[in-house]
DRENPA-915059 format. One record per residue: residue number from 0; x, y, z of N, C-alpha, C, CB in turn. Coordinates in steps of 0.2 Angstrom, whole numbers, plus 5000, padded with zeros to 4 digits. Each point is the difference from the previous one (the first is absolute). Glycine has a CB too. Example, Ala and Ser with C-alpha at 12.3 -4.5 7.8 and 13.67 -1.06 7.14 Angstrom:
2
+-----+------+------+------+------+------+------+------+------+------+------+------+------+
|   k |  nxx |  nyy |  nzz | caxx | cayy | cazz |  cxx |  cyy |  czz | cbxx | cbyy | cbzz |
+-----+------+------+------+------+------+------+------+------+------+------+------+------+
|   0 | 5066 | 4972 | 5039 | 4996 | 5006 | 5000 | 5004 | 5006 | 5000 | 4991 | 4994 | 5006 |
|   1 | 5007 | 5011 | 4990 | 5004 | 5006 | 5001 | 4996 | 5005 | 5003 | 5006 | 4997 | 4990 |
+-----+------+------+------+------+------+------+------+------+------+------+------+------+
//
This chain:
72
+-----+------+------+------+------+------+------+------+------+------+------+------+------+
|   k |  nxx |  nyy |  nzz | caxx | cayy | cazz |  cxx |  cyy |  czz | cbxx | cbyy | cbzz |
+-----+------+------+------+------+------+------+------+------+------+------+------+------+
|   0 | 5002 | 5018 | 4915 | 5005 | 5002 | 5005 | 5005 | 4995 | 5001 | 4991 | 5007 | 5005 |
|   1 | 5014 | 4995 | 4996 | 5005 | 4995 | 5001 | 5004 | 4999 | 5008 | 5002 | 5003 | 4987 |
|   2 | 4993 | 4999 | 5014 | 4999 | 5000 | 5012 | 5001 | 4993 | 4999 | 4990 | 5009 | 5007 |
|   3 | 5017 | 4987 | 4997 | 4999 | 4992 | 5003 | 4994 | 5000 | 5006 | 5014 | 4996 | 4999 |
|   4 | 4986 | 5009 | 5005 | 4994 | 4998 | 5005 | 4991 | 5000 | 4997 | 5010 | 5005 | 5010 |
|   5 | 4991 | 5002 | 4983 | 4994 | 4998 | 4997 | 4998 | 4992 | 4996 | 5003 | 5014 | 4998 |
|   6 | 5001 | 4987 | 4998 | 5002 | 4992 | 5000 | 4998 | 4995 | 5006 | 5009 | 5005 | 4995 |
|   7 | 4994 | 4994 | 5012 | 4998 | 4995 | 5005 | 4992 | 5001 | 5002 | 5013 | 5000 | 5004 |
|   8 | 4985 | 5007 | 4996 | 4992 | 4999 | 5003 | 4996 | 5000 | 4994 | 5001 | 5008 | 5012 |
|   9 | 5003 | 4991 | 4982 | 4994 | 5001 | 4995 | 4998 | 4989 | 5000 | 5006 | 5017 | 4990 |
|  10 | 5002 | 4982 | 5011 | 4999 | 4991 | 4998 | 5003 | 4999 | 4995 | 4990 | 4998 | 5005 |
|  11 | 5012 | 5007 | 4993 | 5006 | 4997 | 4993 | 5007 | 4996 | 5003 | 4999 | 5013 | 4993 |
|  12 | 5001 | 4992 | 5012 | 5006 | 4992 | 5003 | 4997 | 5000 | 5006 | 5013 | 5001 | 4994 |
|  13 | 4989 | 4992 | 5007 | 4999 | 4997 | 5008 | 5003 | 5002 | 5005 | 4998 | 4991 | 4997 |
|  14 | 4997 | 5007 | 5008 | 5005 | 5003 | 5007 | 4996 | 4995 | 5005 | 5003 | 5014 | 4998 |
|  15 | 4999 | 4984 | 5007 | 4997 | 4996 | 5006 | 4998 | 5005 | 5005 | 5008 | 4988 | 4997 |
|  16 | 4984 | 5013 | 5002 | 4998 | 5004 | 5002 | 4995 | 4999 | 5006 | 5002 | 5003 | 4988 |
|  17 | 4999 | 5000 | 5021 | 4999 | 5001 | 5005 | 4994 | 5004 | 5000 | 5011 | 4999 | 5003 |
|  18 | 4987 | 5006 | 4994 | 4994 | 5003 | 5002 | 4999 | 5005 | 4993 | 5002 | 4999 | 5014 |
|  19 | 4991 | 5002 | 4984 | 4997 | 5005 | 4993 | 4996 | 5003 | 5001 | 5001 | 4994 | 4993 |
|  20 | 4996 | 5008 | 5009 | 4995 | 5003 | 4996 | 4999 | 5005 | 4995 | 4998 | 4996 | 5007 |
|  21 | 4998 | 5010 | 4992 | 4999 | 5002 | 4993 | 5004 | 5005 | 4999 | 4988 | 4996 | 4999 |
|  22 | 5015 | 5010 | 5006 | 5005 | 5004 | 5000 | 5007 | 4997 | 5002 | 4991 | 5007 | 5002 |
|  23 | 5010 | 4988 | 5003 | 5008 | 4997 | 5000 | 5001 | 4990 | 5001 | 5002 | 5014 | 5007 |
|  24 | 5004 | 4988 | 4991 | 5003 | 4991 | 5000 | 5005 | 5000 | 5003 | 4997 | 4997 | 4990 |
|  25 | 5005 | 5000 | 5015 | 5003 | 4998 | 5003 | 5005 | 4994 | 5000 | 4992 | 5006 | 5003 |
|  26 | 5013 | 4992 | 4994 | 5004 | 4994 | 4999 | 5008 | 4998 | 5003 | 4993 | 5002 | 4990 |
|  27 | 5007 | 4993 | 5012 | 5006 | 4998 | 5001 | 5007 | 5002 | 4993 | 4992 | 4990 | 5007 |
|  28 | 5013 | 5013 | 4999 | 5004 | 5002 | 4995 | 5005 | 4996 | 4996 | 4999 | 5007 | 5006 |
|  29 | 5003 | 4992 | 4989 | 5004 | 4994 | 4997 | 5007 | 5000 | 5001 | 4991 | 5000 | 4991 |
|  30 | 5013 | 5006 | 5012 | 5004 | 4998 | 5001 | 5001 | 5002 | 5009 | 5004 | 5000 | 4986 |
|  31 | 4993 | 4997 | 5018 | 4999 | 5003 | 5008 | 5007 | 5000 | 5003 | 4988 | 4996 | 5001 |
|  32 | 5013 | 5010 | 5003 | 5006 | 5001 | 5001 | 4998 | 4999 | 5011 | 5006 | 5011 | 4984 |
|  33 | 4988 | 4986 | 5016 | 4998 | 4997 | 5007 | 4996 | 4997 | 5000 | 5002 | 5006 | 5005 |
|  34 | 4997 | 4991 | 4999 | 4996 | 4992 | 5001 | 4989 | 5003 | 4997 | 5011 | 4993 | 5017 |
|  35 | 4990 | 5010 | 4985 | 4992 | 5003 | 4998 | 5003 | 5007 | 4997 | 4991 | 4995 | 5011 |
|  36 | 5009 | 5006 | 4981 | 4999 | 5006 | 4998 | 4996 | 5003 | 4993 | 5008 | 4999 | 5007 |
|  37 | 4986 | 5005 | 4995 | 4996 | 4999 | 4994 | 5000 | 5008 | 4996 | 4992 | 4990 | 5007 |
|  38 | 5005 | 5010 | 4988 | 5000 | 5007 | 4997 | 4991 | 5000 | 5000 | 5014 | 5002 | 4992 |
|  39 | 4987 | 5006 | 5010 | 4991 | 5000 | 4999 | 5002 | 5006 | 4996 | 4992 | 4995 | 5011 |
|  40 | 5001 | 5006 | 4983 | 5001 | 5005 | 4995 | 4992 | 5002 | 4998 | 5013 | 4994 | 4996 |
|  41 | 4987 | 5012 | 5001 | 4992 | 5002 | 4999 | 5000 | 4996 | 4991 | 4999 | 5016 | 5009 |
|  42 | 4996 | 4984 | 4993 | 4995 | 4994 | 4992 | 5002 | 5009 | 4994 | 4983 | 4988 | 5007 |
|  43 | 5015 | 5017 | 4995 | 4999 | 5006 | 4997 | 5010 | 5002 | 4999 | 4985 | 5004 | 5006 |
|  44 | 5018 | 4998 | 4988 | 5005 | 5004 | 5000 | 5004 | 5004 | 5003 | 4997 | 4997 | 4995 |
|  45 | 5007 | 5003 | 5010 | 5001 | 5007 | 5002 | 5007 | 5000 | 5000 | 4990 | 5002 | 5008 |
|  46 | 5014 | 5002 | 4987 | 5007 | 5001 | 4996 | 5008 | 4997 | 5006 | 4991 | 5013 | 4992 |
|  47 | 5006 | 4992 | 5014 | 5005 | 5000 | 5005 | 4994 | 5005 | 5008 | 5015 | 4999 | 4988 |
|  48 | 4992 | 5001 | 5017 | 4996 | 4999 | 5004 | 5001 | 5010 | 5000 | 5003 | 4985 | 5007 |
|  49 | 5001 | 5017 | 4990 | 4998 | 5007 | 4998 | 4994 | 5002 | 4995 | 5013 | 5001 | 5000 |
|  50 | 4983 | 4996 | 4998 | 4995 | 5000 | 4995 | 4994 | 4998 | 5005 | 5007 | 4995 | 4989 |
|  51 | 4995 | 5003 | 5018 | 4991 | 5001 | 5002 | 5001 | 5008 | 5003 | 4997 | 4986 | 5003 |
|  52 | 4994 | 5016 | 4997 | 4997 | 5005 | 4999 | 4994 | 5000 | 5003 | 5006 | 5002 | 4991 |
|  53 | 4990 | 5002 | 5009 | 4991 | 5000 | 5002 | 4998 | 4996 | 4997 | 4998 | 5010 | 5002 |
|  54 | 5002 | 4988 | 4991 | 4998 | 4995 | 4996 | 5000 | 4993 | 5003 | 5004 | 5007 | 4991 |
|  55 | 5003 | 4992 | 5012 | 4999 | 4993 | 5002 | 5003 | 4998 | 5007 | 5000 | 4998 | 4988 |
|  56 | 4998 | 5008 | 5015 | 5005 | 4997 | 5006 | 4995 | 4998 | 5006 | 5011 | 5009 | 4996 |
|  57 | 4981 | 4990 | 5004 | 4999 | 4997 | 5002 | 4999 | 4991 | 4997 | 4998 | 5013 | 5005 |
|  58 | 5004 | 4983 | 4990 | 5002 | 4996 | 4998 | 5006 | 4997 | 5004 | 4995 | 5005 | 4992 |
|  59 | 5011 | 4999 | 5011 | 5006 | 5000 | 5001 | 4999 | 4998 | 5007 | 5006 | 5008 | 4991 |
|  60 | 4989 | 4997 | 5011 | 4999 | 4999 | 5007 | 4996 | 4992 | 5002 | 4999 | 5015 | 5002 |
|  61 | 4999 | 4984 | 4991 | 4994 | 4993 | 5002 | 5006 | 4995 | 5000 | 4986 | 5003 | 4994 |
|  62 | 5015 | 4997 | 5000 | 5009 | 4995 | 5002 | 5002 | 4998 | 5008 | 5005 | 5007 | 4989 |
|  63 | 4997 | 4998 | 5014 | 5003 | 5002 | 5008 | 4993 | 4995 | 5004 | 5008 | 5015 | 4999 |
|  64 | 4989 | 4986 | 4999 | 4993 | 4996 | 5004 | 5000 | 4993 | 4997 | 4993 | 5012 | 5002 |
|  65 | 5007 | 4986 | 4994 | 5003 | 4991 | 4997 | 5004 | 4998 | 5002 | 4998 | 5001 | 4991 |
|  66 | 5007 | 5003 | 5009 | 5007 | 4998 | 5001 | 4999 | 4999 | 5009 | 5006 | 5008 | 4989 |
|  67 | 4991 | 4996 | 5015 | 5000 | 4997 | 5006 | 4995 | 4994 | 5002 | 5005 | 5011 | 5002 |
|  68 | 4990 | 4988 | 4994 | 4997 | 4995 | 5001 | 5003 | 4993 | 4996 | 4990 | 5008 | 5001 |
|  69 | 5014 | 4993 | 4995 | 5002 | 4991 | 4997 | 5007 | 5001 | 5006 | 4997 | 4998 | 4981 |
|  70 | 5004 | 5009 | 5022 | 5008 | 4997 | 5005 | 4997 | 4998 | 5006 | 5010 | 5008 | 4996 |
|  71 | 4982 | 4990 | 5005 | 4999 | 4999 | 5008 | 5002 | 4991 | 5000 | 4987 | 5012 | 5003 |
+-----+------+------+------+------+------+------+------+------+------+------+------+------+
//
């Protein structure tokens, strides 16, 4: 696959990395456009945000729940 973000959670390329575990990664963005801004992304592929489905949308939802724990 030629995904950059497959790519960043797989560890092909680096990222300065906030928070992991085995479904998401959490990193500082490399070009931040504000004083704190990070991208959090599922470890699994998901094409675009039209592409989630029952298959993975609770995944999408566990993101939303990371996401509010690394912003406390």
């Amino acid at each position: 696959m030629d995904c950059l973000f497959c790519k960043i959670a797989a560890g092909e390329i680096p990222s300065a990395k906030v928070y992991e575990d085995d479904r998401v990664l959490v990193f500082k963005d490399i070009n931040p456009v504000a004083p704190v801004h990070l991208l959090a992304i599922p470890k699994e592929h998901i094409q675009s945000v039209d592409a989630v489905d029952a298959s993975n949308c609770e995944l999408v939802g566990y993101i939303f729940t990371v996401i509010a724990k690394v912003a406390k």
